[in-house]
N, C-alpha and C positions, 0 to 999 in steps of 0.2 A: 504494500500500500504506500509506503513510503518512496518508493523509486516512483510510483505514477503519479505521485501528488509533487513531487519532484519534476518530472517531464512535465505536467500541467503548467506547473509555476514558472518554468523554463519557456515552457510554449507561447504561456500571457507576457511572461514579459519582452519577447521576441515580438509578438504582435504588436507592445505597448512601443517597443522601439519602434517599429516599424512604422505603426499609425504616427508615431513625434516625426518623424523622416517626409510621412508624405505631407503632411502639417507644414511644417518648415519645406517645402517644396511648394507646395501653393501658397505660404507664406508670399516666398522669394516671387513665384509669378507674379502676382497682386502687386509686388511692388514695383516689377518691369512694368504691369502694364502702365500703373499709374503714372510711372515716371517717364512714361513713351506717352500718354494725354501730354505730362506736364511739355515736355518738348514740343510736342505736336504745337497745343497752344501757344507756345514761344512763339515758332515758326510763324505760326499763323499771324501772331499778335504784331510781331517787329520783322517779318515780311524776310527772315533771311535766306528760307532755300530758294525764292523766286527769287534775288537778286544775279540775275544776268544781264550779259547786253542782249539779249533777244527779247527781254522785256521793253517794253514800245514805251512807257513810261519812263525806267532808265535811260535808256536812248535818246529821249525828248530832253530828260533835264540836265543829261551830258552836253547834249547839242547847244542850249540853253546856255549853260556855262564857258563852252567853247569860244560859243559866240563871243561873249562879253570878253575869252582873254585873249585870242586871236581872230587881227583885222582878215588875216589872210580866208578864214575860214566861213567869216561873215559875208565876204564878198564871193566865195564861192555860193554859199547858200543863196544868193541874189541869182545865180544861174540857174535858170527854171529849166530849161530842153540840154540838158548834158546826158550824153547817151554813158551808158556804164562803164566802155575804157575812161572815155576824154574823164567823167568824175571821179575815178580810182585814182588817175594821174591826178590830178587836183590835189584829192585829200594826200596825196604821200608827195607834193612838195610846197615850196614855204616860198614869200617873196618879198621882196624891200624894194618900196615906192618911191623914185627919186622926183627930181621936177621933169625929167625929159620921158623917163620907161619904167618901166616896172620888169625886175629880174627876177625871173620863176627860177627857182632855186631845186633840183631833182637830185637824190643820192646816184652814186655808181653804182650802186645795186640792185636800184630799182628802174635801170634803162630800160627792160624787157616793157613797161608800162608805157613804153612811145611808139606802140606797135598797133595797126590799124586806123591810123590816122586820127591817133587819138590827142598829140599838139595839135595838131591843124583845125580840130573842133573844138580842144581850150582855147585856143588863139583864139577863134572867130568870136568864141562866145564874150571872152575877155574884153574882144576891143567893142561889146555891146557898150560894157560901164565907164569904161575909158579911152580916148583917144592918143594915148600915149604909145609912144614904140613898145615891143613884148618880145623878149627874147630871153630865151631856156638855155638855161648854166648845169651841167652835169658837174658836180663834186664828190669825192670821196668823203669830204667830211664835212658836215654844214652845222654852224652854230644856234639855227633859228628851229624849234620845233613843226612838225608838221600836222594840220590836226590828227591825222592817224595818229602820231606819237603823242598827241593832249587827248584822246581818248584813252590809249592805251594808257598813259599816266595816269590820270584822273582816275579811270577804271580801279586799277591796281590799289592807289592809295586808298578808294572808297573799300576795298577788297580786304585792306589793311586794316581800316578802321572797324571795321565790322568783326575781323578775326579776333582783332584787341578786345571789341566790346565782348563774345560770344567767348572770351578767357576768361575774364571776369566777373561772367552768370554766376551765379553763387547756384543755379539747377544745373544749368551745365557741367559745373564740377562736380557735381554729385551723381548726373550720367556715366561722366568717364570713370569716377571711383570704380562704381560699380557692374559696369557693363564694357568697362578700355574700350569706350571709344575714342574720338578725336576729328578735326575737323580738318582736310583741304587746306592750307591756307591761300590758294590760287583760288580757288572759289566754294569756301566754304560750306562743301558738300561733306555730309557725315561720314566718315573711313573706319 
């Protein structure tokens, strides 16, 4: 009687283990999910997984910005009928306005962008807003940003500022405790 009252007591408390194991297993669920709501809510609240440039609103208050810090980029925006090379060429080069021309300024890297008669349609378009002589300078190295390069800055820095603030979630740190995750810092996608 003694050895079955033994196995019995062996057996409850194997079960009693067992049942605290799957307890503490749905415990730990419960808290992923909640803690995947809390993120979720982040996300949704301070807008971070949708920050891309294929968002039509980023895009709008980059251009916005642009505007205001390069004349070059304002005056392309003034050219309404640029067909897709001529405005590719545009955005990847930069220009300084003297009194007699205007020198469009193009990396040596990005010569492959003068292909398809794509100066000859910035040109035409250029001498809509100005009557000054236009003539394209290929350089190896140019001091002047181009708006591609003030987007792509702008972008990054925005890219920055977001990773900085989404370090310092006081939930977020409480995601990665528990579940190592970690963020992108090129675009803030969860890894």
């Amino acid at each position: 009687m003694n050895n079955i009252t033994n196995l019995l007591l062996k057996n409850k408390n194997e079960l009693f283990e067992n049942k605290k194991k799957i307890i503490s297993l749905e415990q730990k669920e419960n808290k992923k999910n909640i803690y995947i709501q809390i993120i979720n809510l982040i996300s949704k609240k301070n807008n971070y997984q949708s920050k891309s440039l294929k968002n039509k609103n980023i895009t709008i208050k980059l251009q916005e910005t642009i505007k205001k810090i390069d004349p070059w980029y304002k005056k392309i925006c003034k050219l309404k009928t640029l067909t897709g090379n001529a405005k590719k060429l545009a955005m990847h080069t930069s220009y300084k306005n003297t009194l007699t021309c205007w020198y469009i300024y193009l990396n040596d890297k990005k010569k492959h962008l003068i292909q398809n008669n794509a100066w000859i349609i910035l040109k035409k378009e250029l001498h809509k807003i100005t009557k000054k002589k236009i003539q394209l300078i290929t350089e190896k190295k140019i001091n002047i940003l181009t708006p591609y390069e003030w987007f792509h800055k702008i972008y990054e820095e925005r890219i920055f500022k977001e990773y900085s603030l989404l370090q310092k979630d006081p939930n977020i740190k409480v995601l990665k405790k528990f579940f190592n995750i970690d963020f992108a810092k090129h675009n803030i996608n969860l890894i």
